[in-house]
N, CA, C and O atoms as CSV, one atom per row, in Angstrom:
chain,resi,resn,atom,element,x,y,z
A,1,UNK,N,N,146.945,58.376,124.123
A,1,UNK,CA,C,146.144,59.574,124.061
A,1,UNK,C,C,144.696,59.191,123.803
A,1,UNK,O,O,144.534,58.368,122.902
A,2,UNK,N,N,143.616,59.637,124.431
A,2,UNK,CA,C,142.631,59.385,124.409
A,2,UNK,C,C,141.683,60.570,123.276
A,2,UNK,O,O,141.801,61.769,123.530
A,3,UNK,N,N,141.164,60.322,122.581
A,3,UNK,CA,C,140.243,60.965,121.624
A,3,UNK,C,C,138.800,60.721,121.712
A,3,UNK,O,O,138.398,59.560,121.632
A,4,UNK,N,N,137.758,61.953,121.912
A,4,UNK,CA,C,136.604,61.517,122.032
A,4,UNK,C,C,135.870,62.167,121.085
A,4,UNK,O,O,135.809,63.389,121.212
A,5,UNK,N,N,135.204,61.585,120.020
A,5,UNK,CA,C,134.949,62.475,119.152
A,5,UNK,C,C,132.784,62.214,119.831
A,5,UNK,O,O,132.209,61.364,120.511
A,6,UNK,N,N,132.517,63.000,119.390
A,6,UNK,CA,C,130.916,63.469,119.474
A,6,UNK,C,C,130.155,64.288,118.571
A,6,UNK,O,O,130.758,64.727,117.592
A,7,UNK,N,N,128.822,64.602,118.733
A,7,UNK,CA,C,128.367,65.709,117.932
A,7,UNK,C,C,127.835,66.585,119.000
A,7,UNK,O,O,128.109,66.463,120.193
A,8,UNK,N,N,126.728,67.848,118.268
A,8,UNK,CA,C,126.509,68.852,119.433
A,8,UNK,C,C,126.114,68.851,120.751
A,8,UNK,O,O,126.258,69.678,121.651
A,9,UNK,N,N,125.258,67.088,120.667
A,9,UNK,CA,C,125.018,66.733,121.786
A,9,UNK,C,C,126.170,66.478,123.012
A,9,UNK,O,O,125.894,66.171,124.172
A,10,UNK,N,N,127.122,66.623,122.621
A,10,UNK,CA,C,128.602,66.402,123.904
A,10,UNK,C,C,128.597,67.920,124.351
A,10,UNK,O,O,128.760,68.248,125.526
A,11,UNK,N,N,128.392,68.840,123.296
A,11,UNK,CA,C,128.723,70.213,124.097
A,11,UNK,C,C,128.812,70.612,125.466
A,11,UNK,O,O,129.564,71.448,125.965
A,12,UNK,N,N,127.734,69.729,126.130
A,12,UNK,CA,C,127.871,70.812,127.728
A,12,UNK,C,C,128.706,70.057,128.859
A,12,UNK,O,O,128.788,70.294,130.064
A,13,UNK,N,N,129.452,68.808,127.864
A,13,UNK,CA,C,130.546,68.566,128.734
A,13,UNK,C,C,131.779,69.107,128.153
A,13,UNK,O,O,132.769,68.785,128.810
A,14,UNK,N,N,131.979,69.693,127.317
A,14,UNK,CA,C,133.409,70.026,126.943
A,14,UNK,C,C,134.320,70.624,127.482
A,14,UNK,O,O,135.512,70.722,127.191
A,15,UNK,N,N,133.538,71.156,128.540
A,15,UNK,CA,C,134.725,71.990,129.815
A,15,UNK,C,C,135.707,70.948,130.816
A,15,UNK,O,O,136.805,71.026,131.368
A,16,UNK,N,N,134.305,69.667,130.652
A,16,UNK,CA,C,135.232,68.591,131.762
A,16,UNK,C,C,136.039,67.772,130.995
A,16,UNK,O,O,136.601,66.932,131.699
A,17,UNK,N,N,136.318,67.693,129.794
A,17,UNK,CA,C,136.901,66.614,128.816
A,17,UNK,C,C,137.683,67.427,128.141
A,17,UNK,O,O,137.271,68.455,127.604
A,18,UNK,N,N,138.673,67.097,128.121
A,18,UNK,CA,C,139.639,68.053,127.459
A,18,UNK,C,C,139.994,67.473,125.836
A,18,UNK,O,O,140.320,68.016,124.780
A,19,UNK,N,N,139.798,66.415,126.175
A,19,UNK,CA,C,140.345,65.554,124.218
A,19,UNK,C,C,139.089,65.680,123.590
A,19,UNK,O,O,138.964,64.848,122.692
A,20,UNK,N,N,137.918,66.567,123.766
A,20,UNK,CA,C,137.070,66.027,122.967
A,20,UNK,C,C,137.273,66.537,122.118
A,20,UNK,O,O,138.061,67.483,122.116
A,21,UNK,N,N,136.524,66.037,120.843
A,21,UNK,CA,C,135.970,66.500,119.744
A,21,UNK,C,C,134.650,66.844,119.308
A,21,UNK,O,O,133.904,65.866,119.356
A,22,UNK,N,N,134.095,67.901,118.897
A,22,UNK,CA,C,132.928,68.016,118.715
A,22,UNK,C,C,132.750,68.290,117.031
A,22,UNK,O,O,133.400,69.099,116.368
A,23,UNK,N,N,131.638,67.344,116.529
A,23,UNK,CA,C,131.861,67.832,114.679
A,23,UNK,C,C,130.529,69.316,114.797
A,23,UNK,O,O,129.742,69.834,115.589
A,24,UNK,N,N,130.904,69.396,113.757
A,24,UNK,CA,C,130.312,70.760,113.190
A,24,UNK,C,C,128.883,70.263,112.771
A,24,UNK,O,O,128.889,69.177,112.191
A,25,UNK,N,N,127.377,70.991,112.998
A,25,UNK,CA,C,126.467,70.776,112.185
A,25,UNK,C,C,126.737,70.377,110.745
A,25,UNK,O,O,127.273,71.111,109.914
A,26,UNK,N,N,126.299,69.101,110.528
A,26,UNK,CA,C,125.622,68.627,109.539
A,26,UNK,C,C,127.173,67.375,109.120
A,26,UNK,O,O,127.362,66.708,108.103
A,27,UNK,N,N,127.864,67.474,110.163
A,27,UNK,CA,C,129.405,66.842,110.499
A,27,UNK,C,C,129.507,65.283,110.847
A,27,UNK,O,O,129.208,64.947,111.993
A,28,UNK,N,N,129.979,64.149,109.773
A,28,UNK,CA,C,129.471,62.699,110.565
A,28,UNK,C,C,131.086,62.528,110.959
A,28,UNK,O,O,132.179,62.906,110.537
A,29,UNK,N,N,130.579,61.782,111.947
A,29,UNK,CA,C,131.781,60.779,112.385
A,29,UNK,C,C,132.552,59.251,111.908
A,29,UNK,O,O,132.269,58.175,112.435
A,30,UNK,N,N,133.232,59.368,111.173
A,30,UNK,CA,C,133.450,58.155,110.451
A,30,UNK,C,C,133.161,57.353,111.064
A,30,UNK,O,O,132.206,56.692,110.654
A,31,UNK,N,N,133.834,56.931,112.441
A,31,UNK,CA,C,134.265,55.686,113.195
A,31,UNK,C,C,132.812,55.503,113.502
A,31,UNK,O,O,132.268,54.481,113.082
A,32,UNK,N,N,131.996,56.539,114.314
A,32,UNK,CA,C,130.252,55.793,114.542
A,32,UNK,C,C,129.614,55.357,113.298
A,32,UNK,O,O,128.978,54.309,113.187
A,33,UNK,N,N,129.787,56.086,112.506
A,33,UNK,CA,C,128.954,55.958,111.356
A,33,UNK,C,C,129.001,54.492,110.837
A,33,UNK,O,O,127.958,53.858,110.674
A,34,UNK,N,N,130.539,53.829,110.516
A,34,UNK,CA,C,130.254,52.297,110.506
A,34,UNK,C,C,130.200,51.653,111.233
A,34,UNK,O,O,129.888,50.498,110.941
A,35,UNK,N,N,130.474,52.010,112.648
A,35,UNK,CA,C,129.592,51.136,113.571
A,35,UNK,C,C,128.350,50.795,113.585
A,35,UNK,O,O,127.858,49.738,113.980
A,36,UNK,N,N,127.530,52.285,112.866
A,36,UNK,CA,C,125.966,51.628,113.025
A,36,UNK,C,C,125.885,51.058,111.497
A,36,UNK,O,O,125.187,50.047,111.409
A,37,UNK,N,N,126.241,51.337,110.751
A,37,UNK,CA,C,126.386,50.494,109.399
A,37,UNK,C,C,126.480,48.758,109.685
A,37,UNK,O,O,125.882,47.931,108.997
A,38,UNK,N,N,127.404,48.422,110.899
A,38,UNK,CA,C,128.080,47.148,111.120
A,38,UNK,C,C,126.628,46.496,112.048
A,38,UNK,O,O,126.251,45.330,111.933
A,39,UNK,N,N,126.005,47.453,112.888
A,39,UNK,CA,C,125.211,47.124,113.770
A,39,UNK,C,C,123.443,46.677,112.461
A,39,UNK,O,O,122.642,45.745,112.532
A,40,UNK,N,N,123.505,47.537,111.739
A,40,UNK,CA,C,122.549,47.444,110.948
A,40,UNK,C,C,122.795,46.218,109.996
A,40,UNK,O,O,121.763,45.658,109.626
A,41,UNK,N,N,123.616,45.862,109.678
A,41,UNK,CA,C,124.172,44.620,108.747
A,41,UNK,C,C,123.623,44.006,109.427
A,41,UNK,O,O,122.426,43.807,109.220
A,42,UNK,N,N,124.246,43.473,110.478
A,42,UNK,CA,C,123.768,42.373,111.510
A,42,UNK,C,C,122.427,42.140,111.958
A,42,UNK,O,O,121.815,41.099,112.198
A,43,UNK,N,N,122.232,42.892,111.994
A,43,UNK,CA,C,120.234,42.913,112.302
A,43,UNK,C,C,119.314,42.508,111.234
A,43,UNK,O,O,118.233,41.976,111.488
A,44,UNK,N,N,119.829,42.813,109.737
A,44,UNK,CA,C,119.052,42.596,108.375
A,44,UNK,C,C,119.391,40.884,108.604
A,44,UNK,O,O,118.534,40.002,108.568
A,45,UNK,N,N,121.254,40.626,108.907
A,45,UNK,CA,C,121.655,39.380,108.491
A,45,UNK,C,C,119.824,38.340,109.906
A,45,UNK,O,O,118.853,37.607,109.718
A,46,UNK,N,N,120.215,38.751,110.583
A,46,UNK,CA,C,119.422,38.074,111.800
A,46,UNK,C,C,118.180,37.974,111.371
A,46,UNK,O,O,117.550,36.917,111.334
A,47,UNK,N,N,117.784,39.020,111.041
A,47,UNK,CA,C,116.063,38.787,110.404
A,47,UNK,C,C,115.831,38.263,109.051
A,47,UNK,O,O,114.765,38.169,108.441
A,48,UNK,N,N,117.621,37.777,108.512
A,48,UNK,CA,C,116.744,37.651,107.235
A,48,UNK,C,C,116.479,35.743,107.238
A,48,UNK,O,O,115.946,35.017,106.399
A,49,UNK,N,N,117.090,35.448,108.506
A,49,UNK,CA,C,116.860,34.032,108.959
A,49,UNK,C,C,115.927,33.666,109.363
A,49,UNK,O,O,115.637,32.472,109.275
A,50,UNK,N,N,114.816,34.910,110.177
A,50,UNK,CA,C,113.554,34.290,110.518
A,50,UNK,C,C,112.697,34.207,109.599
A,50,UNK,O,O,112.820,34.485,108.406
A,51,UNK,N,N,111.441,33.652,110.408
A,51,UNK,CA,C,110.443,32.925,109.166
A,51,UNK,C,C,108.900,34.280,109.185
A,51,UNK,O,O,107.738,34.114,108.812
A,52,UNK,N,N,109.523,35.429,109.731
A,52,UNK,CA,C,108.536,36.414,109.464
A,52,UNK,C,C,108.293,37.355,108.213
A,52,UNK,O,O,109.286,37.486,107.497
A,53,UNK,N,N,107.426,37.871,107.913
A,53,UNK,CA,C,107.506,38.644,106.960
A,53,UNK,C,C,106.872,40.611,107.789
A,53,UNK,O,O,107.042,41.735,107.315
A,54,UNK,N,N,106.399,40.312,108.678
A,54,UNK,CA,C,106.604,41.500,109.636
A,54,UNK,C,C,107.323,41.121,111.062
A,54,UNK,O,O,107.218,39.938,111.388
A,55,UNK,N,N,107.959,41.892,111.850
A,55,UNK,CA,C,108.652,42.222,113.054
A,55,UNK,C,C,107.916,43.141,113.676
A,55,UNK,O,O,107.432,44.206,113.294
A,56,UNK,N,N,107.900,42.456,114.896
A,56,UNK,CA,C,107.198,43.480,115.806
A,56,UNK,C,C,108.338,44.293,116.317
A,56,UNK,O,O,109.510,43.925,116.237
A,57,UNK,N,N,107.808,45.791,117.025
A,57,UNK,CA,C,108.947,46.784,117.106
A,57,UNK,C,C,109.996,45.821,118.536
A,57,UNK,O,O,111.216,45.828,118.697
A,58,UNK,N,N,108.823,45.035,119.420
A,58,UNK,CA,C,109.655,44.331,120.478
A,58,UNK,C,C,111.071,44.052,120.400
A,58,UNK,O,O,112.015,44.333,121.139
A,59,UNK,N,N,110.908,43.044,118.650
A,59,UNK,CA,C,111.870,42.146,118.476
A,59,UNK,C,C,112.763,42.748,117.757
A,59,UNK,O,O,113.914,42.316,117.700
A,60,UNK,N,N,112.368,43.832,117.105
A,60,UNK,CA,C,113.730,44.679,116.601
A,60,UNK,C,C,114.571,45.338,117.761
A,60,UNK,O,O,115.798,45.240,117.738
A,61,UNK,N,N,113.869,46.064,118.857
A,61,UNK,CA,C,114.907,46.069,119.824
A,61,UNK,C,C,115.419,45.016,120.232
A,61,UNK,O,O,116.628,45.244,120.239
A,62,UNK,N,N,115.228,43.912,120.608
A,62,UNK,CA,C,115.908,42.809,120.908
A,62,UNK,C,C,117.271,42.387,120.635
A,62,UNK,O,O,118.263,42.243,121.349
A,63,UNK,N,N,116.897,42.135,118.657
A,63,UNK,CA,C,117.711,42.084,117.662
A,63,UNK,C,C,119.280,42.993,117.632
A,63,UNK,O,O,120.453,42.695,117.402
A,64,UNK,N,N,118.571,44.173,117.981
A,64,UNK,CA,C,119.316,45.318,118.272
A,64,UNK,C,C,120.504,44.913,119.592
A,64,UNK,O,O,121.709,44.663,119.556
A,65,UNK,N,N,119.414,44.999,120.819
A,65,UNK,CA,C,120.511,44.262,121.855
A,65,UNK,C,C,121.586,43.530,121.957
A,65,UNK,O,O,122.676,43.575,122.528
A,66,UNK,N,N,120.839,42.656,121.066
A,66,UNK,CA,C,121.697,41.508,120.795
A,66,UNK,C,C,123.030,41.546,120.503
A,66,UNK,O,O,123.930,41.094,121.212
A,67,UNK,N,N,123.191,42.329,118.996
A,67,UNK,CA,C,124.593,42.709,118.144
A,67,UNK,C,C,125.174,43.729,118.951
A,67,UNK,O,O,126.368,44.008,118.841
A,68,UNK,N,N,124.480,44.257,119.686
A,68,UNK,CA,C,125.359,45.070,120.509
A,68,UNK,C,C,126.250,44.947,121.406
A,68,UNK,O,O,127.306,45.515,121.685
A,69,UNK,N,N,125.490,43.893,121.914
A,69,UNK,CA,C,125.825,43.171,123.623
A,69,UNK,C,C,127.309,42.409,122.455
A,69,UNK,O,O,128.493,42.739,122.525
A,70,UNK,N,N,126.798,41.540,121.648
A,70,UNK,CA,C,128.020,40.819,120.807
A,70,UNK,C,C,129.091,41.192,120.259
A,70,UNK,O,O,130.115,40.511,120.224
A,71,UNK,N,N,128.955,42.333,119.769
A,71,UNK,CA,C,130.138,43.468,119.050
A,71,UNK,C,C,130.991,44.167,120.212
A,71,UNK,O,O,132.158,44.542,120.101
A,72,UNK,N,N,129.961,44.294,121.654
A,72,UNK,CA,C,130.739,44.950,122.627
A,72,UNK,C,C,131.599,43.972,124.047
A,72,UNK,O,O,132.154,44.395,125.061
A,73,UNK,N,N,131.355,42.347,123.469
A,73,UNK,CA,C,131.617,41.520,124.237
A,73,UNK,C,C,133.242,41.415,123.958
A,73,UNK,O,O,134.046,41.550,124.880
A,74,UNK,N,N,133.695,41.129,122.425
A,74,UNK,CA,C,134.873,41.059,122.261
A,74,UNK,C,C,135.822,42.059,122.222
A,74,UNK,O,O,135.518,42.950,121.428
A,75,UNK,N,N,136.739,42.202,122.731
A,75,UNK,CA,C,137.713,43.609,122.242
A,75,UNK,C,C,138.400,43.456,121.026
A,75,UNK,O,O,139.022,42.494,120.576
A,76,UNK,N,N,138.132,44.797,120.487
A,76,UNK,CA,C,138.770,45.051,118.910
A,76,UNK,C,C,140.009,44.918,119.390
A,76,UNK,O,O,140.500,45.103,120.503
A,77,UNK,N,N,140.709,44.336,117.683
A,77,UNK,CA,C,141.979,43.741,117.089
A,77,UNK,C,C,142.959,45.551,117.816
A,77,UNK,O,O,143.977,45.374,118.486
A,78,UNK,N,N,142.657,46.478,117.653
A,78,UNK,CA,C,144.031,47.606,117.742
A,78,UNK,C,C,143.881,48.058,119.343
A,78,UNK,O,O,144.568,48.964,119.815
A,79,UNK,N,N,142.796,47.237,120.192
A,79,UNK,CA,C,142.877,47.577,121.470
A,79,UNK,C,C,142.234,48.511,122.008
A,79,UNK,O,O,142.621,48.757,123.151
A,80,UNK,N,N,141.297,49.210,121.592
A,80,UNK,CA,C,140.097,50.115,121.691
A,80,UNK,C,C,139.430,49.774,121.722
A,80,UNK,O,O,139.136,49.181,120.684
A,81,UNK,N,N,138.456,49.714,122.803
A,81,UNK,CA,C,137.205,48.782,123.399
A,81,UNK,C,C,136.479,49.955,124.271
A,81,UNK,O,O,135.459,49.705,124.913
């Protein structure tokens, strides 16, 4: 069974998706929520190796890319990818 959870921004597909979920204003989503928790770890861990004391906004997207591209390379342990 497929589950799609979202916030209000999914609304104007909900006619074509039948499993979705939409949370309620002011409503988090567990499962994103530590994803970006996991994505934000990783980015502090990455910068806290370089030898800067400012980041340009460039290299924070970069940084960003990066853990993303990496977190979305492997498939999770329960098979949801």
């Amino acid at each position: 069974m497929r589950n799609i959870l979202g916030d209000g921004g999914f609304e104007c597909v909900r006619n074509n998706l039948a499993d979705i979920n939409i949370t309620s204003r002011n409503e988090h989503v567990p499962e994103v929520e530590r994803y970006i928790r996991t994505v934000k770890e990783r980015v502090r861990a990455i910068a806290s190796v370089l030898p800067f004391k400012q980041y340009p906004p460039r290299l924070i997207a970069e940084m960003v890319y990066n853990v993303v591209f990496w977190l979305n390379t492997f498939p999770h342990n329960d098979g949801v990818h």
